[in-house]
Structures are given as C-alpha cells and as structure tokens.
GUPALUM-845898 format. One record per residue (C-alpha): x, y, z. Coordinates in pm, whole numbers, plus 50000, padded with zeros to 5 digits. Each point is the difference from the previous one (the first is absolute). Last residue first. Layout:
<pts>
XYZ/...
</pts>
This chain:
<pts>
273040373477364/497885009750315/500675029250186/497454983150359/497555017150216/498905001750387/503094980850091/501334974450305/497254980849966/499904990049666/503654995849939/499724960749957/496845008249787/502005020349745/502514977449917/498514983749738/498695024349802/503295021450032/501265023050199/502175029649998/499495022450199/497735000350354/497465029950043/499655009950368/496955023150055/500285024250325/498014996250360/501384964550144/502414998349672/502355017650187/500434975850267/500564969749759/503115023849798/500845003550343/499884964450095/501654990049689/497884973249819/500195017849654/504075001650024/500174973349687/496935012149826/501695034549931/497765029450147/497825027249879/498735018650284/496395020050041/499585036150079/503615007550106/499955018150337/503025015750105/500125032150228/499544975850304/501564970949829/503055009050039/500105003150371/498964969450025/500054973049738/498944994449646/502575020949847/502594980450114/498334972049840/500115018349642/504215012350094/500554964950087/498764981349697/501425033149820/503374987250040/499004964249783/501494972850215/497005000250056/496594993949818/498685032049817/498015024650213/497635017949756/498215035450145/496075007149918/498145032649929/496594995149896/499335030549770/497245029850204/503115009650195/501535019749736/502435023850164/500764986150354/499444961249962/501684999249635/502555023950102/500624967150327/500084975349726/502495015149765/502265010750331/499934958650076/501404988349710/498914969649952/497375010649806/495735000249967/497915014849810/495624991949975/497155003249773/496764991549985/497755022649772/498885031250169/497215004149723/502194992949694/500915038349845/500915013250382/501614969650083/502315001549701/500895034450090/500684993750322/502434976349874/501245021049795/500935026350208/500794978050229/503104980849810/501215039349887/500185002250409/501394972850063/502855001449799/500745038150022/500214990650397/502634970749921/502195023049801/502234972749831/504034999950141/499654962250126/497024982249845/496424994250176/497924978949836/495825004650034/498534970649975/496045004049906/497234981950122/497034999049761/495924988850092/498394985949651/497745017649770/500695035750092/501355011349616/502434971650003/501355007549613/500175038050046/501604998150380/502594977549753/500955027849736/500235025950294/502144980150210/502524995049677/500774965949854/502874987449915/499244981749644/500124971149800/496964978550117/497075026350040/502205021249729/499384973849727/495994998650070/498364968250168/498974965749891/503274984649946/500594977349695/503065004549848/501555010750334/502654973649969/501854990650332/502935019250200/498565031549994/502035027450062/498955035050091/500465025149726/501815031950124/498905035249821/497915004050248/502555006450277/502075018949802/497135029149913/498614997250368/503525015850100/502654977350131/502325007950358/497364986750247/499554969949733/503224991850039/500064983549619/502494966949917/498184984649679/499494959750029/496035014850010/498624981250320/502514992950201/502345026549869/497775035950092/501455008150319/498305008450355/497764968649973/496644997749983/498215022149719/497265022949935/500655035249919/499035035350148/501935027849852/502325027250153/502285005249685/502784978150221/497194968550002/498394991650318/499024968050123/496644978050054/499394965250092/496864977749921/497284984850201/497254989849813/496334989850180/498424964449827/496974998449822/501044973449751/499165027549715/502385029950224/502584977550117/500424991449576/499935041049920/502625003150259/502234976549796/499605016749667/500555030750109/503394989450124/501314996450363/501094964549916/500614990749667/497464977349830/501184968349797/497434980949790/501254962349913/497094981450074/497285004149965/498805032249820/496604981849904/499334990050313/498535037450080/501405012950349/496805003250219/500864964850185/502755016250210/501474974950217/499064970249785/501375019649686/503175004850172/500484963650026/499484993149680/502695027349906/500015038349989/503715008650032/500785025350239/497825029350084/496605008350189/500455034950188/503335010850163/498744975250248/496534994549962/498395010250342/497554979750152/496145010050034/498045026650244/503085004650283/501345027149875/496685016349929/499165000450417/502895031349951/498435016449749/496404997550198/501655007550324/501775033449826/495975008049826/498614998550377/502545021150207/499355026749681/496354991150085/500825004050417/500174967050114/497654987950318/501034964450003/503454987349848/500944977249757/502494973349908/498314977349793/497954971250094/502264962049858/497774979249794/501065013649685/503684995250039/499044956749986/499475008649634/495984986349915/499914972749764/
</pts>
C-alpha cells in the first residue's frame, strides 16, 4: 500500500539554477519514505514482523537491536525506510553515534562522551537485555557505538539520512560541523549526491549549516514546551528573526504540530513530525509532510 507521504508534491521551485536544482532534490528526499527512528530497534516480535515483513521469521522472537546501531540502520535500509540517527563529538575530535550526552543508558558505564576519546567509547558493550544466540548480524552491529564513518559505509546512498547534531556546553560547535561536512560531502561525492540532511536544536548549528554547506538540508527541532527551546525554535519563526533565519525544513514534536506558526512555516518549508507510530500517523496527516517513525 502506498504511504499517505507519497501523495503529497514536494516543495519545489520553478526556474532553479542546477545547484538551486540538486538543494530541491535533497530537500523533496525528506519527504520520499518515513524515517526510522534511530533506525529499526527494540525487540523484534510478531508484531514487528508485520511492520517490517523483510526481517527473516526465523529470528522470531527474542532478537534485541539497539538503537542507533549498525544493525538497526541496516533493518530501515531492507524495509526501505530513511534513518535518522544523532551524532556527537568525542574529546579526540571524532564522529560517533549515540543519543544521550552520557554513556549509562545504554552501557551501565558513566562516559561524557564530549570528555571520552574514540578508544573509551568503543571499548563499551551495549546491553542487551535478551539472548543474542541467534542474531543474524555481526557482534559489533549489536555491541557497539558506532562511528559516522562506519555507518555512511553501511548506507552507501540507499536510503535518504537525517542526522542530529547535539550540541553540548563547552564543545566547539563550528569544529563540529564542519568535521560533520567534510564527511558528509564526502559521502555525497562517493554516492552520487545521495540524500542526506542535519538538523539541531540548536539554532547556530542550523544557521553554519545554511551559510557554509548549503547543498545539506538544514532543519531546526522545536521540542514541545515547557521545554526552553520550544520558545527559543518559535521565536525563531517570527519577525525580525526570521529575516536572517531560514531553516530549510523544521523538525517538530507531534504535540506542538498544529501551532499556527509551526502551520505557517510549513506553507513553503517541509515539517517532519517525531515520534509516531503506525497508528498514529494518519491522525497527524495533515498537519506533516513526513513522519520519525519507531
């Protein structure tokens, strides 16, 4: 059956210039197929299966994928969904794959990633609370923090990405974007302009992203309030502010989806709606031009 997403035109423009051109085509990308949140990950049970049909019955039904492992992007990538996964920055200036700030979630080890090298951070085993006797993939597709570079390797261009980029106190937010388009431009370079978009809620990621690389979709997340940067992203949205500030597309909490600015915006820029779920994605359906699925 054909996603409701698909119906929708993209957001283009007549009479583009073919740099104009390749920035519409990145940006019509975002709204090609959902986005697996922090890839495919959980436990894979029955109903699991139904959702993504590609994932041999034979594993059924006590295989455990982290999120934001190899493992998980390689299931978005064979039920041809787009990954969206978040980024930070080690101390040794490396690019790794991970949610939160600190390590303990995942791991039950306490690591700042800002203040770990690449060494420490893959020394960690993420936990698996089930028995991995019979999972399909390799050890470190399960048990490791991935880098960027490890995970551009697995994707190759087959599915549109979004990255996170997370902004810490006291970490040299123009180092971080700049390493991130390096590779990224990289990446496009080896995969034919594959899709590929960032996006933040911090607002001076964005706007570099708009200024220095503005062939990558740049798109700013507004969490729900009371969150302060639920204020700070619809500030943002509003004269005089947004005279210098344009994000290419917005990334919004489904709970302020219906705000009239967040609405207003979406008149000329893609609104992508976190996090639904198969069943709540048609009550959104108008509000959105794509869904972060889990």
């Amino acid at each position: 059956m054909k996603h409701f997403l698909a119906q929708r035109k993209p957001h283009l423009s007549p009479a583009l210039s073919s740099k104009d051109k390749l920035k519409q085509s990145q940006i019509a990308a975002l709204t090609s197929r959902p986005f697996a949140h922090r890839g495919v990950h959980g436990f894979l049970n029955p109903s699991t299966y139904q959702k993504y049909p590609n994932i041999p019955s034979t594993h059924q039904p006590y295989l455990f994928i982290p999120e934001n492992t190899l493992a998980s992007f390689q299931l978005a990538i064979q039920n041809q969904l787009a990954i969206e996964l978040d980024l930070h920055h080690t101390n040794d200036r490396h690019l790794v794959i991970f949610h939160d700030n600190d390590t303990y979630r995942l791991t039950q080890i306490s690591q700042k990633i800002k203040h770990s090298t690449l060494t420490r951070i893959q020394e960690l085993q993420l936990l698996s609370p089930s028995q991995q006797s019979k999972n399909p993939f390799p050890k470190e597709y399960v048990s490791r923090i991935p880098t960027l570079e490890s995970a551009l390797q697995l994707i190759a261009g087959k599915t549109p990405l979004l990255i996170e980029l997370k902004s810490e106190f006291n970490v040299n937010y123009r180092r971080f974007c700049q390493q991130t388009a390096d590779l990224l431009q990289k990446y496009q370079d080896q995969h034919q302009n594959a899709p590929i978009s960032i996006k933040s809620f911090d607002p001076r990621i964005v706007r570099w992203f708009l200024h220095y690389c503005p062939n990558i979709p740049s798109g700013l997340l507004i969490p729900s309030h009371p969150n302060p940067l639920y204020y700070l992203g619809l500030s943002l949205l509003k004269f005089p502010f947004n005279l210098w500030f344009k994000p290419d597309f917005l990334s919004v909490d489904k709970k302020i989806v219906q705000n009239n600015h967040i609405q207003n915006y979406r008149q000329s820029h893609p609104v992508l709606c976190w996090v639904l779920s198969s069943n709540s994605e048609k009550h959104y359906q108008k509000y959105i031009d794509n869904s972060i699925i889990e």
